[in-house]
N, C-alpha and C positions, 0 to 999 in steps of 0.2 A: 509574553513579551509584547506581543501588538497591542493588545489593550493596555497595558501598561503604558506605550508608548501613544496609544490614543487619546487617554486620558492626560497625561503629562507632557508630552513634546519631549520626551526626554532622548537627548540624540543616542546615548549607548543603547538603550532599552531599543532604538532601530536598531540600530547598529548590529546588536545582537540576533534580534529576528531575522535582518538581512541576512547573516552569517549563518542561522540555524537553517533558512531556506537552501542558502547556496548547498549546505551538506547536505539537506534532502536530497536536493535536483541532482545531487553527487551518487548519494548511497539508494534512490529508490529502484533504480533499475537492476540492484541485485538483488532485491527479494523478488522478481518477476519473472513467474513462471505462465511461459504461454501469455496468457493476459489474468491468471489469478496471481495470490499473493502468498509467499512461506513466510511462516515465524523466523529463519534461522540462513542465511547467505551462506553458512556451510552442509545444509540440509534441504537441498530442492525437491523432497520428496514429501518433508509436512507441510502441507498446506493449509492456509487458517480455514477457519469455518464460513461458512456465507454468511454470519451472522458480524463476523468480525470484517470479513471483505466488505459488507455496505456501511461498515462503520470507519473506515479504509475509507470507500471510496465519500463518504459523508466530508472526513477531514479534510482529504485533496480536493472538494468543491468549495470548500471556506478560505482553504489556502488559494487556489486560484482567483475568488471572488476577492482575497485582499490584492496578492499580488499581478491578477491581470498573464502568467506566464501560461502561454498556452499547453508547454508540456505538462503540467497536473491536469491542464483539461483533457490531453490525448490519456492520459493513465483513468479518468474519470469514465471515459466514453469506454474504452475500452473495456475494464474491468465491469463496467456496468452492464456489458452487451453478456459476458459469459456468465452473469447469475443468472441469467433466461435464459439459456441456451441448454438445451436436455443432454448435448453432447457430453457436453462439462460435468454433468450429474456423473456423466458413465466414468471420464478417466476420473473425476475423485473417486468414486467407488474402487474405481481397478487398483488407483495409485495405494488407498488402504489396506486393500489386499495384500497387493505385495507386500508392504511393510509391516504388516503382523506378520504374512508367511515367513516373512526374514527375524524377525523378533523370536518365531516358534523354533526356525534353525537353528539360532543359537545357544 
C-alpha cells in the first residue's frame, strides 16, 4: 500500500496503510513474548525461529523508517538485543523441550 500510495497520491491507498499500521500498533504486542516473537496470540509457547525474528525485526525497521513511530523502534531495539543474547538461546531450547515433552504425553 505505501508504494502504491508513493507512486500515485492516491488518498485511500494511505488511508489503508494508515489503518493497516494502526492494527499493527494494536495486534503487535500479542505475539511478544519477553522480547521474542510467536506465530500464534493463542500459543505463547511457539516461538518463530531467529531466522524469522530478523525478518520481524527487518519489517518493523522499514515500518518505522516510513512512519517515524517510535514504538516499532522500541520492538526493533528490543528484539534485536535478544538474538545476541546466549540467554535466549537457553529458554528457546527449554521452551522446545517442554513442548515436545507435552506432544510425547499425549
Amino acid at each position: 500500500m505505501w508504494d502504491f500510495y508513493r507512486v500515485t497520491g492516491d488518498k485511500v491507498a494511505r488511508k489503508m496503510f494508515d489503518d493497516g499500521v494502526s492494527a499493527l500498533c494494536a495486534e503487535l504486542p500479542k505475539y511478544d513474548v519477553d522480547c521474542w516473537s510467536v506465530y500464534s496470540q493463542d500459543n505463547l509457547v511457539d516461538v518463530v525461529t531467529g531466522a524469522y525474528q530478523q525478518f520481524i525485526i527487518e519489517q518493523l525497521r522499514v515500518i518505522h523508517a516510513i512512519t517515524s513511530d517510535p514504538g516499532f523502534n522500541i520492538y526493533v531495539e528490543k528484539r534485536g538485543k535478544c538474538l545476541v543474547e546466549d540467554e535466549l538461546a537457553i529458554r528457546i531450547a527449554a521452551r522446545e523441550f517442554l513442548k515436545s515433552s507435552q506432544n510425547l504425553q499425549k
